[in-house]
N, C-alpha and C positions, 0 to 999 in steps of 0.2 A: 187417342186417335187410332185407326185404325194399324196394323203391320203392314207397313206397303211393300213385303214380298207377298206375306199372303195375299195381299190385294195385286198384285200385277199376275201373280197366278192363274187368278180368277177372272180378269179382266174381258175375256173373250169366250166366256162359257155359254153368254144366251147375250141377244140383242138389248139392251139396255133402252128405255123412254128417252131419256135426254142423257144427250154426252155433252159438258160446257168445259169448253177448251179456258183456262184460265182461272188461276186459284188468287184474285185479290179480291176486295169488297163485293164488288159487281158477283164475280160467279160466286163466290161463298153464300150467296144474298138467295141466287138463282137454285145454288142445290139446297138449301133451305126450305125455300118457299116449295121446290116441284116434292120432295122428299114428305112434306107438310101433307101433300094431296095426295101422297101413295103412289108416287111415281120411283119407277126404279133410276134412279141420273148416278150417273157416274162425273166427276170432275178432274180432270187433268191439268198441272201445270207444270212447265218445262223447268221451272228453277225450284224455288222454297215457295209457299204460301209467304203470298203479303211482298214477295219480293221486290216487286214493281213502285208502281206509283201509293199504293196501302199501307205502308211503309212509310212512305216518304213526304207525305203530307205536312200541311203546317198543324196539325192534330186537333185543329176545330170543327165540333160539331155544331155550324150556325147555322142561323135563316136567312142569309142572304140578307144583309142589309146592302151593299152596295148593289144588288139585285133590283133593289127596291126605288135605289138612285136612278136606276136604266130605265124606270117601265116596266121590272119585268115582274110585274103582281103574281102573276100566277107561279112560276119560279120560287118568289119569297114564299109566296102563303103554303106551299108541297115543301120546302122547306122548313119552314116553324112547326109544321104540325111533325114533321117525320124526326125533327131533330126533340119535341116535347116526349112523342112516341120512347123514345132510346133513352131521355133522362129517366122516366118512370122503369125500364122494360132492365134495362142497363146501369144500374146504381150502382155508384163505386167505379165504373169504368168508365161511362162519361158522366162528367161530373158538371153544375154550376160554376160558370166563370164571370166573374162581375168587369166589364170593359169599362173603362173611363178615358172620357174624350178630351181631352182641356184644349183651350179655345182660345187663340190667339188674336190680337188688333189685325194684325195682319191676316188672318184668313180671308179666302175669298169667299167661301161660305157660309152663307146663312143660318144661325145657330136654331131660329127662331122654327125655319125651315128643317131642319132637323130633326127637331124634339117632333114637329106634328107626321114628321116620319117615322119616328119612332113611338109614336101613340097609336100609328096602323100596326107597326112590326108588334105591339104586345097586344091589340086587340086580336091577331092573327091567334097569337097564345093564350086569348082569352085571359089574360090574366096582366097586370101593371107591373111594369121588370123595369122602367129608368127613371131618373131622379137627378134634377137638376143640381147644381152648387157655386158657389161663387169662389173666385178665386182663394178667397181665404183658405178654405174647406179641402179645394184642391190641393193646394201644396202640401197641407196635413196627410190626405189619401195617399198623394204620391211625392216623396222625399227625393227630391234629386230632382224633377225637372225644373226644366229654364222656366225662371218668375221673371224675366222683362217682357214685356206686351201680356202676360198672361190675363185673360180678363173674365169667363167664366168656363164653365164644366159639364159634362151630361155623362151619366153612368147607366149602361143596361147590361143585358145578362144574355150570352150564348153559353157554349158549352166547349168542352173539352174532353179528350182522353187520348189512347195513349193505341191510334191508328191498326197498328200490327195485332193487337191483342184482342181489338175488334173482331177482327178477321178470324183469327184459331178459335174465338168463343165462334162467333157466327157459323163456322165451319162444323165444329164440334154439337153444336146443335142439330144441325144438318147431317153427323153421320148418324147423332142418336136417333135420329129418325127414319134411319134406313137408307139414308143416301150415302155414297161410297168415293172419298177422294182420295189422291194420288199425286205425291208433289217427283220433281224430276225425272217428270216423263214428257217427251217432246212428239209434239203430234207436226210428225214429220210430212205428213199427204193425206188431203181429203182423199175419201176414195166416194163414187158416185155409183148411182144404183142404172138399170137397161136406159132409163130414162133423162140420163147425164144430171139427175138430184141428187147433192150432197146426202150421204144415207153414214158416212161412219169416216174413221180417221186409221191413216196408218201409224203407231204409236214405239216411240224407243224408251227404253229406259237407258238412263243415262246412266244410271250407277252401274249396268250391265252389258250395256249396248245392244241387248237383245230388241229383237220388235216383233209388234202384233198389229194384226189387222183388228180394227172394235167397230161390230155397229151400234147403230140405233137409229129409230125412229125419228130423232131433232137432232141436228149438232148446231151448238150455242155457239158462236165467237163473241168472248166476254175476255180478249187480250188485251183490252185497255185500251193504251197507247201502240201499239202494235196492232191492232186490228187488218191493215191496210194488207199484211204479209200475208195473211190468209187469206183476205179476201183477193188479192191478186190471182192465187188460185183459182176462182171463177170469173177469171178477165176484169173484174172490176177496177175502175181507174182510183187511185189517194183520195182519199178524204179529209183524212187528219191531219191537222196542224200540233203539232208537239211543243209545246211551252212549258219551258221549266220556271221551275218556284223554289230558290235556295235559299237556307236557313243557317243560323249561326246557334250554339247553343253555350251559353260563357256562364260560370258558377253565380251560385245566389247569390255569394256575398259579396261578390265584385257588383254585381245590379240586380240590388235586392228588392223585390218586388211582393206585393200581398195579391195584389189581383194583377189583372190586363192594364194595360194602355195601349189606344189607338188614336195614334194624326197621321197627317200627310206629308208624304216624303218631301222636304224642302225642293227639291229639283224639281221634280215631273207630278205633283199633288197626287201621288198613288197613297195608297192605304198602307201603311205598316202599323203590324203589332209587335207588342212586347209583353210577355204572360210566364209564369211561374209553372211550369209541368214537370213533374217528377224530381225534385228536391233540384234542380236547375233554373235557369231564364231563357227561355226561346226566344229567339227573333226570327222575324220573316215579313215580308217575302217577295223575291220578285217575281219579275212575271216578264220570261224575252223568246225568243224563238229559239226551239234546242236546233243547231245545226250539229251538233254530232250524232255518231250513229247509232240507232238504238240498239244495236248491239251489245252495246261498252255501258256499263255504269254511271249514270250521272254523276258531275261532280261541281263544284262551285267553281265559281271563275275569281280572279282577282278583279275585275271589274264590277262583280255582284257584291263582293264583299267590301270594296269602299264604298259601294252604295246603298247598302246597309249599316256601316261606319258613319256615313254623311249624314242620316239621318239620327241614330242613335245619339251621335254627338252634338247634334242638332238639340235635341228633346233633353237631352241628360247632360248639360254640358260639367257638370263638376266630377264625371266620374271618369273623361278621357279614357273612354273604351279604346283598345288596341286589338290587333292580331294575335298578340302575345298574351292575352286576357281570355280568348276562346279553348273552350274546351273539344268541340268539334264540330262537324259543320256537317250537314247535309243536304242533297238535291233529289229533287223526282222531277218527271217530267209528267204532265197533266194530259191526259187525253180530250182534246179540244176539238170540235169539226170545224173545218176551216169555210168559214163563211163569205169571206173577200174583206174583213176590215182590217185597217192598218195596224193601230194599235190593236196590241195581243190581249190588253184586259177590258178590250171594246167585243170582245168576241164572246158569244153566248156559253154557257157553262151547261144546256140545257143538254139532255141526254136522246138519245134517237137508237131507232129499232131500222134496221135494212132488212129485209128477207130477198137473199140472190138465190137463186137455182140450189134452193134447199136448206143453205147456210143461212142461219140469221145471227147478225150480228147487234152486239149490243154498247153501245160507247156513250163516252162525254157522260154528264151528271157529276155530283161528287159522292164523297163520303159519307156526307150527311141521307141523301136518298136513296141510297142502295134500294132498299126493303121495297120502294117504290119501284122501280124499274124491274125487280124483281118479280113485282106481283102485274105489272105492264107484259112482261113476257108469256110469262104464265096463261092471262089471257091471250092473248096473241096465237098461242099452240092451241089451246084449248080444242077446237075444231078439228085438228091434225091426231091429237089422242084422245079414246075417248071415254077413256076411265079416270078421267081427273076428275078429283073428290072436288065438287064445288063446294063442299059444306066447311070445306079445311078442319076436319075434325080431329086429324091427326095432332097432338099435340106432347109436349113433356111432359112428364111425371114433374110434379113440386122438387122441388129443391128441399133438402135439408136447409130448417130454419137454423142461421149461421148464428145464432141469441145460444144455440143449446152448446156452442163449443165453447167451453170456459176457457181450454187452453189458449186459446189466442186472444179473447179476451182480458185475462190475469195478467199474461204477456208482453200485448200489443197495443191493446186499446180500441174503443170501439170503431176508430176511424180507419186506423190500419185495417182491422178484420176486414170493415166495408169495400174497401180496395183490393184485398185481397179475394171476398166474394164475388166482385165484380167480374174480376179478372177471370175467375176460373168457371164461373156460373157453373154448369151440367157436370164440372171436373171436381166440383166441391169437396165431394165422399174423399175420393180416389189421394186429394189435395190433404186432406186433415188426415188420414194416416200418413202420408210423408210428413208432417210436422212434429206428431206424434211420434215419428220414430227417429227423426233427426234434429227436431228444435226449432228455435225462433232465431236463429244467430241471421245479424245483419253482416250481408258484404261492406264493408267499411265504405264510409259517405256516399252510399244509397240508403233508400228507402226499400230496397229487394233482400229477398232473405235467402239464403243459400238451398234452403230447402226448395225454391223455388224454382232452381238449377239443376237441381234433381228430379223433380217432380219432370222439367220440360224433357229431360233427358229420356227420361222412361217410359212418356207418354205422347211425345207430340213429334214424330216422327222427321229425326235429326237426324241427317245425311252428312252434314259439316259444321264447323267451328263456328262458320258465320252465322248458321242458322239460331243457333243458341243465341249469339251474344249481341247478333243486330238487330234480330226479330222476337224470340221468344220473351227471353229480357232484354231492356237500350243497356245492358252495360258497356257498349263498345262506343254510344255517345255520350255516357254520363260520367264516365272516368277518364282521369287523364290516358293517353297514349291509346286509349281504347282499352284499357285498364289491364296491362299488360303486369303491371306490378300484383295482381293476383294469380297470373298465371298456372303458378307451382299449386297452390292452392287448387285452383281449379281443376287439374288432372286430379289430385288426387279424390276430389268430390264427386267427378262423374267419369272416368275412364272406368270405372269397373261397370258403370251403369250402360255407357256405350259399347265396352265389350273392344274399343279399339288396342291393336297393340303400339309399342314404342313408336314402329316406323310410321304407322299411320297418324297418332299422334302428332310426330315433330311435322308430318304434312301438312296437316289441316291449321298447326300455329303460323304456320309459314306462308299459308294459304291467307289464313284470317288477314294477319298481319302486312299480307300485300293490297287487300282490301280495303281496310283500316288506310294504309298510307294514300291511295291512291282515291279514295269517295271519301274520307271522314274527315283528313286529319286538320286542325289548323295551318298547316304547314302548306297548303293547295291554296291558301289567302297571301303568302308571299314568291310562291314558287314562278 
């Protein structure tokens, strides 16, 4: 990635095509696509890339089947097609997830009903993804759930990966194409042109506190959930309703899983899953009205997480999940526009474009359609600039075919390598000489390799502690304590690579580790 001194250097040397406030999915999506056509964008985000909601995700890339329960066809079918898109485009990063439903006397609904729902969701993908089974069958698939009332089964296929890593790949594409981003810089003030149209941003860097004025020709607000603070700026009244979705993440071998399971929460029949990501078990999710401020960090409530326990204990009763069994827990808050319905997962998930007196804002959608809203904006400007390449000819260079590195192959094997290519796509090169010169050594009980730690350190534009260990790699949700017992280890792997000295050091652990306590820890489930 880019030196974001040299980039804040340079920030205000010539007016810029597109300026898109906001470094998670959404604008990664936006400086991709305009970058694609030969546009100059620049991308600004006040915290880390991915910090937000990109991050924080239940890490599935689906088509909206409960989409599909509402009515909302057109929703699933931009869906399936954009989430088929990123299986082929993204291998190894998002990956095939096999979901299995199993099906109780007691359900209120219709299984029958179902499956011919789910004969549209894989006619969408052109292709046959479920498969019915009878109890028997089920309990073999999945070992631990409740066999009283169990009666039969339906198995289909979304997708998975690993949110934040999304985001740096997506990004990383987007600067080799000529686009130009910039994480902890805070776009403190529109600034408007004779005609009171948003034309550019007054911008801080945080790491300096220095500021610049930057134009351009389009400013994006692509803040997510946070949209509403900018748009205040040109008198606009809220829009967004903010609903968080918090997750539990508890080791494999406490609930050990091969694929997904999805039923409905015994209390309020919402949807919960439970799926195997990154040598862990996820769970999630709820879905309630964030009343704290977006200012502060999301974090899980003890009200969310017995309600995620009720259910767990519900589906799995021989494994009496506890508090004391979670490894770490996480929250985001979903950028939702608020429509007037009561229930919060009555409310549309669909994405919307405003254009105010210059600023166009872009929100709502999920993870899955980025690329789509992406290329929705795109046209939208179109008219306003007018050297955008319709032909989108700009493209990458091929990839080193990842078949020719033995090392990692003789090593790792072909599945690792595949995950590893995923991961780093356009970083590949740059990626196998850091293996090459450091090795394949695993951080104990992950699937991540330390070389991986270094690679992000030198290349992906690391400001703090957090940035590394929440986002670059999960190791601050896949270890205990936030994997505080490698610590020592880990100074000595990348302090020479960051260049930090002692005192900055013990800040940024001390920093991490207030983070960790206060958004991650288990300990937020009894406090």
């Amino acid at each position: 990635m880019n030196n974001r001194e040299e980039v804040w250097d340079t920030l205000n040397e010539e007016p810029w095509d597109i300026i898109v406030i906001g470094g998670g999915i959404t604008g990664a999506g936006i400086l991709r696509k305009a970058a694609s056509q030969g546009l100059r964008c620049l991308l600004l985000e006040k915290k880390d890339f991915a910090w937000g909601t990109s991050s924080r995700s239940g890490k599935l890339v689906h088509g909206g089947l409960r989409y599909l329960k509402q009515g909302q066809l057109k929703t699933t079918w931009h869906s399936v097609h954009e989430r088929e898109k990123l299986l082929s485009e993204c291998d190894g990063l998002v990956e095939p997830l096999g979901i299995l439903m199993p099906f109780y006397e007691e359900n209120k609904f219709d299984p029958i009903l179902l499956k011919a729902g789910l004969t549209l969701y894989d006619m969408m993908a052109h292709r046959k993804n479920h498969r019915s089974y009878d109890s028997h069958n089920i309990s073999k698939m999945a070992p631990g759930i409740r066999q009283s009332g169990l009666s039969t089964g339906l198995q289909y296929y979304d997708a998975k990966t690993d949110d934040a890593r999304l985001v740096l790949r997506v990004l990383k594409d987007g600067q080799l194409l000529g686009g130009t981003a910039i994480n902890y810089c805070s776009v403190e003030q529109l600034c408007r042109d004779q005609k009171g149209r948003v034309r550019g941003v007054t911008v801080k860097d945080m790491m300096s506190n220095n500021t610049k004025e930057v134009f351009g020709n389009i400013v994006v607000n692509a803040t997510g959930v946070w949209v509403d603070q900018l748009r205040a700026q040109v008198g606009e009244a809220p829009k967004m309703r903010p609903l968080r979705g918090s997750h539990l993440i508890i080791p494999n071998w406490r609930l050990p899983l091969a694929q997904a399971i999805g039923f409905s929460h015994p209390a309020d029949g919402r949807y919960i899953y439970v799926f195997p990501w990154e040598g862990v078990t996820l769970v999630g999710t709820t879905d309630i009205d964030h009343e704290d401020s977006l200012n502060l960090e999301p974090s899980i409530s003890i009200e969310e997480g017995n309600y995620l326990f009720e259910a767990l204990n519900e589906m799995f009763p021989s494994f009496q999940l506890k508090a004391e069994d979670v490894l770490s827990t996480f929250a985001g808050v979903r950028p939702v526009v608020h429509t007037g319905k009561k229930d919060p997962s009555k409310e549309s998930r669909d994405h919307c474009i405003w254009e105010e007196q210059g600023l166009l804002t872009v929100t709502g959608g999920k993870l899955t359609t980025f690329d789509l809203l992406a290329r929705e904006v795109l046209d939208k400007i179109k008219p306003q600039i007018t050297h955008v390449n319709k032909q989108q000819n700009k493209v990458l260079d091929e990839r080193q075919e990842m078949t020719s590195h033995s090392i990692l192959h003789s090593h790792l094997g072909e599945s690792m390598t595949r995950r590893l290519y995923g991961r780093y796509g356009n970083g590949w090169d740059s990626f196998i000489e850091e293996i090459e010169e450091n090795g394949c050594e695993f951080i104990p009980s992950t699937n991540i390799l330390w070389s991986e730690l270094r690679w992000a350190a030198r290349h992906e534009s690391i400001s703090h502690l957090d940035d590394l260990l929440l986002r670059r790699v999960r190791i601050g949700m896949l270890l205990p304590s936030g994997g505080r017992e490698i610590i020592n280890r880990l100074k000595e792997e990348i302090l020479p690579v960051l260049n930090w000295d002692e005192e900055r050091w013990n800040n940024e652990v001390t920093r991490y580790n207030n983070i960790w306590e206060n958004n991650y820890s288990p300990n937020l489930l009894q406090r």
